[in-house]
C-alpha positions in Angstrom: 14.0 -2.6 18.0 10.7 -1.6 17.9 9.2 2.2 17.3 6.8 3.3 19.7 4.6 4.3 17.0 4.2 0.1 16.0 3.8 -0.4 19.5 0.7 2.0 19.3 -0.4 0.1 15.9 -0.3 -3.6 17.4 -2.2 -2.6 20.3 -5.1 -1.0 18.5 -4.8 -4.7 16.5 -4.7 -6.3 19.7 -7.7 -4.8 21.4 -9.7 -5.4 18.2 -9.0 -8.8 17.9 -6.3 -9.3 15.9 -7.8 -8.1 12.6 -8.4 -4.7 11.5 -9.0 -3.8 7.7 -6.2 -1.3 6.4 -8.7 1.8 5.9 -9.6 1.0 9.6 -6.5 0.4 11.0 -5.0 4.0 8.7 -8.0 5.8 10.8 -7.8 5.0 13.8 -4.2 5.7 14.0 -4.6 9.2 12.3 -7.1 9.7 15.1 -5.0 8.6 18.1 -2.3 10.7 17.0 -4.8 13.7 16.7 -4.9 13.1 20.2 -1.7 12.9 21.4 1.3 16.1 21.5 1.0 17.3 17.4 -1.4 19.9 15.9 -1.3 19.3 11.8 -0.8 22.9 10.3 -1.2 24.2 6.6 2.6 23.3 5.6 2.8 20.1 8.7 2.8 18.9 12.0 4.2 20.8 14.8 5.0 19.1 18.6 2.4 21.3 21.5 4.5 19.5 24.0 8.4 20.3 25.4 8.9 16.6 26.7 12.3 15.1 25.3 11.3 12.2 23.0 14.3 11.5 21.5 15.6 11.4 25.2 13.2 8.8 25.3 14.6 6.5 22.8 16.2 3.7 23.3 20.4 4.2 22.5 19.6 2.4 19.2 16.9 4.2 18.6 18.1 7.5 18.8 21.0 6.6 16.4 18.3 5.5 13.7 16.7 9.0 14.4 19.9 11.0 14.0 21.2 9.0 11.0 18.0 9.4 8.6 17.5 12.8 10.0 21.0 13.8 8.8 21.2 11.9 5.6 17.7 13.1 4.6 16.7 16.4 6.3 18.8 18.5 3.7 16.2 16.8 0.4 13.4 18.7 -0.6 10.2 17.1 -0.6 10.3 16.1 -3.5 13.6 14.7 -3.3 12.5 12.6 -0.4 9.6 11.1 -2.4 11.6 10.4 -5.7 14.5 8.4 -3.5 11.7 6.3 -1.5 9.9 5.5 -4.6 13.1 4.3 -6.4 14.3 2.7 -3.0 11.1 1.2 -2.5 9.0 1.5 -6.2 5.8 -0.9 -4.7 5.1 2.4 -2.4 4.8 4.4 -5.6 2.1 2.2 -7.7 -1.0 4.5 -6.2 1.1 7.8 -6.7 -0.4 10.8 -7.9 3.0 12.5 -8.3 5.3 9.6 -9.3 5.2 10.7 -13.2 6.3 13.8 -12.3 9.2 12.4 -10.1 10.1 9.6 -12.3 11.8 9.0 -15.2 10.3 6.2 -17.7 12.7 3.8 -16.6 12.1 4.4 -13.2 8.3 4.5 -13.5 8.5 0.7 -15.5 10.3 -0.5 -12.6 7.4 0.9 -10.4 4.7 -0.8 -12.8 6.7 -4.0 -12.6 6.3 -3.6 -8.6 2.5 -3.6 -9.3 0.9 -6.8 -7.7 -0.8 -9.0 -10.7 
């Protein structure tokens, strides 16, 4: 299975050769979302289209969608970040806000994830 939102990524690789630097490749996708169907607001990004995306999904697909939505929509933010930094503590070792989401142990396993 794979997200539309890869397929987007590999063809911007594609159509630059194969190689695009991470700042580069984190731009240019920012930028063709920007023009796609969301408008980023003060507190997120809203859809400015009606079409039926999730109608769009694969079966599969839309049974990913449904299951994080409903075993994750109810966490706060901050709830979300603590469980994907102690799920996944290498996307935590640039945070800002993992000492404040983190206990010590949690934050040593974080540091342990940083690459040497």
């Amino acid at each position: 299975m794979m997200y539309y939102r890869r397929k987007v990524m590999l063809a911007l690789l594609q159509k630059a050769g194969g190689h695009l630097s991470a700042l580069r490749l984190q731009k240019l996708l920012f930028l063709a979302t920007r023009q796609q169907v969301v408008s980023e607001t003060e507190k997120g990004w809203d859809l400015t289209a009606a079409d039926d995306y999730l109608g769009a999904l694969k079966a599969e697909d839309r049974q990913l969608v449904s299951d994080v939505e409903e075993q994750f929509c109810d966490l706060t933010d901050d709830q979300l970040t603590r469980h994907t930094y102690k799920t996944y503590p290498f996307f935590a070792i640039r945070s800002t806000v993992a000492g404040k989401l983190l206990n010590q142990e949690e934050l040593a396993v974080v540091e342990s994830a940083r690459p040497r």
